[in-house]
C-alpha positions as CSV (number, residue, x, y, z in Angstrom):
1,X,54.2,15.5,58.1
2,X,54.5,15.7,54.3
3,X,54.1,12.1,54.1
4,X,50.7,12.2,56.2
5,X,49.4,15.1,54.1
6,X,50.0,13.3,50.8
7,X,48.1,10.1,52.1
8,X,45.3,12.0,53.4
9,X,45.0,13.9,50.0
10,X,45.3,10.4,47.9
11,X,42.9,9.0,50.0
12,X,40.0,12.3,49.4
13,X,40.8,11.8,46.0
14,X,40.1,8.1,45.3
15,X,36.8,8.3,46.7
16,X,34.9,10.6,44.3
17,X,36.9,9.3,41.7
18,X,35.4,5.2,42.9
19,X,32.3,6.8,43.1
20,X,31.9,8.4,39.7
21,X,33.0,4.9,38.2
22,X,30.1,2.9,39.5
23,X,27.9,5.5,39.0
24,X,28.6,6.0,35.1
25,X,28.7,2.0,34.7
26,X,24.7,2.2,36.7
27,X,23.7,4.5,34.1
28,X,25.4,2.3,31.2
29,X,23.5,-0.6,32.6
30,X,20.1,1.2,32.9
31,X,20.7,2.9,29.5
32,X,21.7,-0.2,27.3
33,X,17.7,-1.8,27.7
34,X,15.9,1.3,26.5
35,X,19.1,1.4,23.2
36,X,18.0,-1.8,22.5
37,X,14.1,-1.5,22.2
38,X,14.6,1.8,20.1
39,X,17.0,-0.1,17.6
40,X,14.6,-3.0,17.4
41,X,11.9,-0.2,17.3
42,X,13.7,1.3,14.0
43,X,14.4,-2.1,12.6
44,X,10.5,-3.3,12.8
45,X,9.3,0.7,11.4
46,X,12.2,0.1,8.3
47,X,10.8,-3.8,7.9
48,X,7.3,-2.5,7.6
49,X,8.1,0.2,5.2
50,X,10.1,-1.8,3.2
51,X,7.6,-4.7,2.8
52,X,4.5,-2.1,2.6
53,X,6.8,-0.5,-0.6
54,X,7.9,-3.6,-2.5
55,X,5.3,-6.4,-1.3
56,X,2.0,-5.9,-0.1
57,X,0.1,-2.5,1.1
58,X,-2.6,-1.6,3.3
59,X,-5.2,1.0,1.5
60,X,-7.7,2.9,3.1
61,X,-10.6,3.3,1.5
62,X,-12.2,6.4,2.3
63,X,-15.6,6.6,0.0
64,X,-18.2,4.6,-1.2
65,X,-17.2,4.0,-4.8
66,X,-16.7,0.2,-4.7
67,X,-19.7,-0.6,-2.3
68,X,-21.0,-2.8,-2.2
69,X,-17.9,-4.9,-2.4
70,X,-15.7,-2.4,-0.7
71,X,-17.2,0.0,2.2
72,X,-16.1,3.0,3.9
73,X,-13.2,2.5,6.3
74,X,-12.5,-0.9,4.9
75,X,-8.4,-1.5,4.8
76,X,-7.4,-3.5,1.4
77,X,-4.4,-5.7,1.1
78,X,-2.8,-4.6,-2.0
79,X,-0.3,-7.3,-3.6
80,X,2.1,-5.2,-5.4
81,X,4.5,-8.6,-6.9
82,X,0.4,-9.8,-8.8
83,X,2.0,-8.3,-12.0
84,X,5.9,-7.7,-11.4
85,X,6.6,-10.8,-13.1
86,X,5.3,-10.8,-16.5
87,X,1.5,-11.2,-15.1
88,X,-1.1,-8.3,-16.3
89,X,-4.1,-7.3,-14.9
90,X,-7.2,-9.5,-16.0
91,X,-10.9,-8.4,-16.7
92,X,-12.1,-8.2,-13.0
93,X,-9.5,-7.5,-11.2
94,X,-9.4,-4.5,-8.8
95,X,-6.4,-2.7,-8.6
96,X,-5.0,0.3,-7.2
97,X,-3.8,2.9,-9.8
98,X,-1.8,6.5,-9.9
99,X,-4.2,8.5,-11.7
100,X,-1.5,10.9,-12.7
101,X,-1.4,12.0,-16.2
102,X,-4.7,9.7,-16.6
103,X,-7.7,10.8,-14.0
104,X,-5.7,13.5,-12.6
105,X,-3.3,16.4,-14.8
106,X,-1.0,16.5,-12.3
107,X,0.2,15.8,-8.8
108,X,-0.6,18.2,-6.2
109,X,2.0,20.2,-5.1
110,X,2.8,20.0,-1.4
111,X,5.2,20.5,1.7
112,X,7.9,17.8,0.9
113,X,8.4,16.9,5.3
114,X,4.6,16.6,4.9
115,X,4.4,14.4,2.2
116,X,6.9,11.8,3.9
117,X,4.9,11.8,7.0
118,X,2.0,11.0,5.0
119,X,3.7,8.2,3.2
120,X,4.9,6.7,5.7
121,X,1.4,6.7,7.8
122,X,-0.3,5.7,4.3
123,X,2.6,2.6,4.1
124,X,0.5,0.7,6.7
125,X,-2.4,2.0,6.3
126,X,-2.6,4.7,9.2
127,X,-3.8,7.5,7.0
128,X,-5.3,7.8,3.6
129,X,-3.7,7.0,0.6
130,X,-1.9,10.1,-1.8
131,X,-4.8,12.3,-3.7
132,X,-3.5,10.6,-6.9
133,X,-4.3,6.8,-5.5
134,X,-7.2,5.4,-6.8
135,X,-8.9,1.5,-6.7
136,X,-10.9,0.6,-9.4
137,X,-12.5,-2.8,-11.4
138,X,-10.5,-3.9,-14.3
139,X,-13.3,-3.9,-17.2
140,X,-11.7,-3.9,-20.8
141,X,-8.0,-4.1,-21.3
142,X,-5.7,-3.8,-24.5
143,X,-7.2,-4.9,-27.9
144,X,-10.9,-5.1,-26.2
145,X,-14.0,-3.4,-27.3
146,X,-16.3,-2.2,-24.5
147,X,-19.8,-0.7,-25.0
148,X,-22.9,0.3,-23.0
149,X,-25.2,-0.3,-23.5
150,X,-26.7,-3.4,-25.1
151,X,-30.9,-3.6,-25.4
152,X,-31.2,-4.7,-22.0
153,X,-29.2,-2.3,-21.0
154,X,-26.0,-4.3,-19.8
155,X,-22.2,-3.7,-20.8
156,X,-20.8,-5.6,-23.9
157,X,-17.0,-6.5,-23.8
158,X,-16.2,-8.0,-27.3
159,X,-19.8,-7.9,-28.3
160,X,-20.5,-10.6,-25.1
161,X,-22.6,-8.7,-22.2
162,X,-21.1,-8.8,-19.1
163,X,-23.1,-10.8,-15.9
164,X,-22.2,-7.3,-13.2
165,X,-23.3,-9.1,-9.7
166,X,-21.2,-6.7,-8.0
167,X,-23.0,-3.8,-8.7
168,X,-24.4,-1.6,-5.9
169,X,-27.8,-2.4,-5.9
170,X,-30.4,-0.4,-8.1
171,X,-27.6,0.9,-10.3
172,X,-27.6,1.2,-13.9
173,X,-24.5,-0.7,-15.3
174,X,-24.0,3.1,-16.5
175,X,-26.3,6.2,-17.6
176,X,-23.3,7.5,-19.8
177,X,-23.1,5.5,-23.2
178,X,-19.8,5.0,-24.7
179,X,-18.5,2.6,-27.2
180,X,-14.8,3.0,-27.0
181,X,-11.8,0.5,-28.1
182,X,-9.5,-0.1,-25.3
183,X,-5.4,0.3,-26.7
184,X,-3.2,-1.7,-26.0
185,X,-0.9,-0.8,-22.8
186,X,-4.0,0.3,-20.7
187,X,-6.9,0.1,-19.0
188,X,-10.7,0.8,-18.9
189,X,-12.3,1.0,-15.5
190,X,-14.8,1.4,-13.8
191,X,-16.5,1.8,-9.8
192,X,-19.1,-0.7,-8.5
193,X,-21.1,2.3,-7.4
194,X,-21.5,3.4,-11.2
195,X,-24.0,6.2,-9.7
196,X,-21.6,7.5,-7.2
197,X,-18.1,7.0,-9.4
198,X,-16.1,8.9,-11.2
199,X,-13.6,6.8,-13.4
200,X,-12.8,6.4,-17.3
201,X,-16.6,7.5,-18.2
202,X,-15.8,11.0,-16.5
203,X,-12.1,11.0,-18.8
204,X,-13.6,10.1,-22.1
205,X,-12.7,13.5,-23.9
206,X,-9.9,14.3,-22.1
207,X,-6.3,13.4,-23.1
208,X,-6.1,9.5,-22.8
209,X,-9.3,9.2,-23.2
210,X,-10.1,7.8,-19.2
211,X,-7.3,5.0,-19.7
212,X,-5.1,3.9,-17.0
213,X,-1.8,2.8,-18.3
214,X,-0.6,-0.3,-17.2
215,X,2.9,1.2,-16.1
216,X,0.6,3.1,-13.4
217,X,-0.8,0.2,-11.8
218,X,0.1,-0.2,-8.2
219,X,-1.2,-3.6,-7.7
220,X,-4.2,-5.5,-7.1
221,X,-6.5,-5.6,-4.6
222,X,-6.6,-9.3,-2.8
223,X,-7.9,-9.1,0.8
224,X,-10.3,-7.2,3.1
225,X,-7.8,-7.3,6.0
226,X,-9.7,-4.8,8.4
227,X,-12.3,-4.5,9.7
228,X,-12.1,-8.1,11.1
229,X,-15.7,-9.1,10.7
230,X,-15.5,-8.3,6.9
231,X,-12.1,-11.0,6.5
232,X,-12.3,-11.9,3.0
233,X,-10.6,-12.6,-0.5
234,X,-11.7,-10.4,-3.3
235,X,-11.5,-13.5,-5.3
236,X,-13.6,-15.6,-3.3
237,X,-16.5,-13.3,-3.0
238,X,-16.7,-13.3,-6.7
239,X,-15.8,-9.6,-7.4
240,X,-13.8,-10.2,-10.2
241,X,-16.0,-11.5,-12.4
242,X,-15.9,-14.6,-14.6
243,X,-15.0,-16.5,-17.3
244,X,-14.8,-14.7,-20.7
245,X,-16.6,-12.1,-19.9
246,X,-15.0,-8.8,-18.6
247,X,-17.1,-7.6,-15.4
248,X,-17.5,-3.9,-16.0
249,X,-15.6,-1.5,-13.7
250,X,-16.0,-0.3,-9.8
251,X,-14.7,2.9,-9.4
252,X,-13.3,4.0,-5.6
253,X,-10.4,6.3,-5.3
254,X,-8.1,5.5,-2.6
255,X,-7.6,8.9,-1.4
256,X,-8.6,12.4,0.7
257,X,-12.4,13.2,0.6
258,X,-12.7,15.3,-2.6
259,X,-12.8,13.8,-6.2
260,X,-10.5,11.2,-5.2
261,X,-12.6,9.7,-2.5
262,X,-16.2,8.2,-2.7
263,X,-16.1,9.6,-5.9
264,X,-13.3,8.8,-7.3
């Protein structure tokens, strides 16, 4: 009778104990496919951050600064290696700039969790750019001397006026004169949209005098990789200028609607 009981008892007990196996190895099984998208999930985010930070970035641009050669809602492909080796930027180029300490005093205080989110959406170009961000045409750099305006009313870079294609049309090269000598280390730029622009015209009697340092560039402005029908180089549409003669600046903020935007 003992014997019986203790074989009946075994027996009870191995069933759950069967059952409970198979079912945690199902779950396992069903489990392990959804582990692995969300790894390679993480690893493609972390890729794309990674490359966004060190190679090439996608900027919003959220104003009308640069038209006509950049619109609203455009999405520039920013190639940050252009001057990481030893390269500088050139008369003509556009480049995207941290305006801290230059077009802006300081950098706007904010929540920090905010701020990453931000980043991270700005990274590939999900969201605007930081208030600080702005993209702007190259004009004068070290060592040059830039004026406005000559008799017929263009800008002079080394006493050599400067053929401005790129400028929105009806504009003024500018309605602010300045004769200014650009140091060395920095910048003098300006926005396409000279009506519609702020850039170093707006800084001229401020500390630093509207130069960008070079240190602040973020990199230059290649592509227009979105929207698709406007696919283009920057280069090949002839927006940086030519030869020896420094086209005069564009001036678009990459940023949040405010002075950093279409007027930036």
């Amino acid at each position: 009778m003992d014997t019986e009981a203790h074989d009946t008892e075994r027996d009870r007990s191995s069933t759950p104990r069967t059952g409970g196996e198979e079912g945690s190895r199902s779950a396992r099984f069903l489990e392990a496919p959804w582990r692995g998208a969300a790894f390679l999930g993480a690893a493609c985010a972390a890729f794309l951050l990674l490359f966004s930070t060190f190679v090439m970035q996608p900027f919003l641009i959220p104003s009308g600064s640069m038209q006509p050669t950049l619109e609203i809602g455009d999405r520039v492909l920013v190639n940050k290696l252009a001057y990481r080796f030893g390269s500088v930027p050139q008369r003509g180029d556009v480049v995207v700039f941290d305006g801290t300490g230059s077009f802006v005093r300081e950098e706007p205080a904010g929540n920090p969790v905010t701020g990453l989110l931000r980043w991270a959406a700005a990274a590939v170009g999900l969201a605007e750019p930081a208030e600080t961000d702005y993209i702007k045409r190259v004009v004068g750099v070290g060592g040059d001397r830039v004026v406005c305006c000559d008799k017929r009313g263009r800008v002079e870079v080394n006493g050599r006026p400067v053929d401005e294609e790129y400028l929105y049309p009806g504009d003024a090269p500018s309605r602010v004169p300045f004769d200014i000598v650009v140091p060395q280390g920095t910048l003098w730029v300006m926005g396409d949209h000279r009506s519609h622009s702020r850039d170093s015209r707006d800084h001229l009697g401020e500390p630093g005098g509207g130069m960008v340092p070079v240190g602040k560039v973020v990199g230059r402005a290649d592509w227009i990789g979105w929207p698709v029908d406007r696919w283009s180089s920057l280069d090949e549409s002839g927006d940086r200028g030519s030869g020896g003669s420094a086209p005069a600046g564009h001036s678009t903020r990459v940023t949040a609607p405010g002075p950093a935007g279409s007027h930036g």
